[in-house]
N, C-alpha and C positions, 0 to 999 in steps of 0.2 A: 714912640711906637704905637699906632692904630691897631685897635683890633677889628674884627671880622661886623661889628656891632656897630662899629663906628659909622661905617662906609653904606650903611645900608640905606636907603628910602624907609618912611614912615606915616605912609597915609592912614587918612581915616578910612574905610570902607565899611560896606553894610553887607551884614550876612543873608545871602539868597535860599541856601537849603543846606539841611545837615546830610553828609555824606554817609558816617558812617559815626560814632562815638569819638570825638576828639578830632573829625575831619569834616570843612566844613567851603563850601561853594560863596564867594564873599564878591563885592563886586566893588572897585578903586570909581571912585570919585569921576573917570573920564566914562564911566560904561563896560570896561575891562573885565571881564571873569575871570579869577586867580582859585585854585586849589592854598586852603588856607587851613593849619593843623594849629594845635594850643602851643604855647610857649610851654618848658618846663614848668615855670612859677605858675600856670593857671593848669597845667594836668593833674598836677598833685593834689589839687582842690577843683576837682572841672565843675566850673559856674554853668547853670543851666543857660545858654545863648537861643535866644528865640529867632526866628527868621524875621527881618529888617532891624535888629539889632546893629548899633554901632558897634565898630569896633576899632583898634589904631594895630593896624598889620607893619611888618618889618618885611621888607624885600628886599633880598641878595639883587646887586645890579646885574650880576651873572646870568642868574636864573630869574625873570619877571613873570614867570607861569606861578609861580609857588610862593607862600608867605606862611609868617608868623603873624599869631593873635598874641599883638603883646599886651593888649589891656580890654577890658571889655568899660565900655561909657555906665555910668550910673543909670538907675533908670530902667532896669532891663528886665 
């Protein structure tokens, strides 16, 4: 049995601008703009993310407008 976590893409992208606290404008590796919000495991501690920051986003194949920050790169 797969979960929802399994089936997802997992690029790296770089964050363009902060939206709002916790929401954040990221762009995938082709040029792409995604609407990109924290994982649970990084809200509960939200790491400061500066604009061209890496990051490794999760995207639903459903939805490719919208992603998860599941790790932010060292470095930042």
């Amino acid at each position: 049995m797969s979960s929802a976590f399994d089936d997802c893409l997992r690029p790296y992208g770089t964050i363009l601008k902060t939206i709002s606290p916790g929401l954040y404008e990221a762009a995938l590796p082709n040029g792409k703009a995604v609407i990109a919000h924290l994982s649970r495991e990084l809200a509960a501690a939200p790491p400061e993310i500066p604009n061209g920051a890496t990051v490794l986003l999760e995207i639903s194949p459903f939805d490719l407008d919208r992603a998860r920050i599941a790790k932010v790169e060292q470095g930042c």
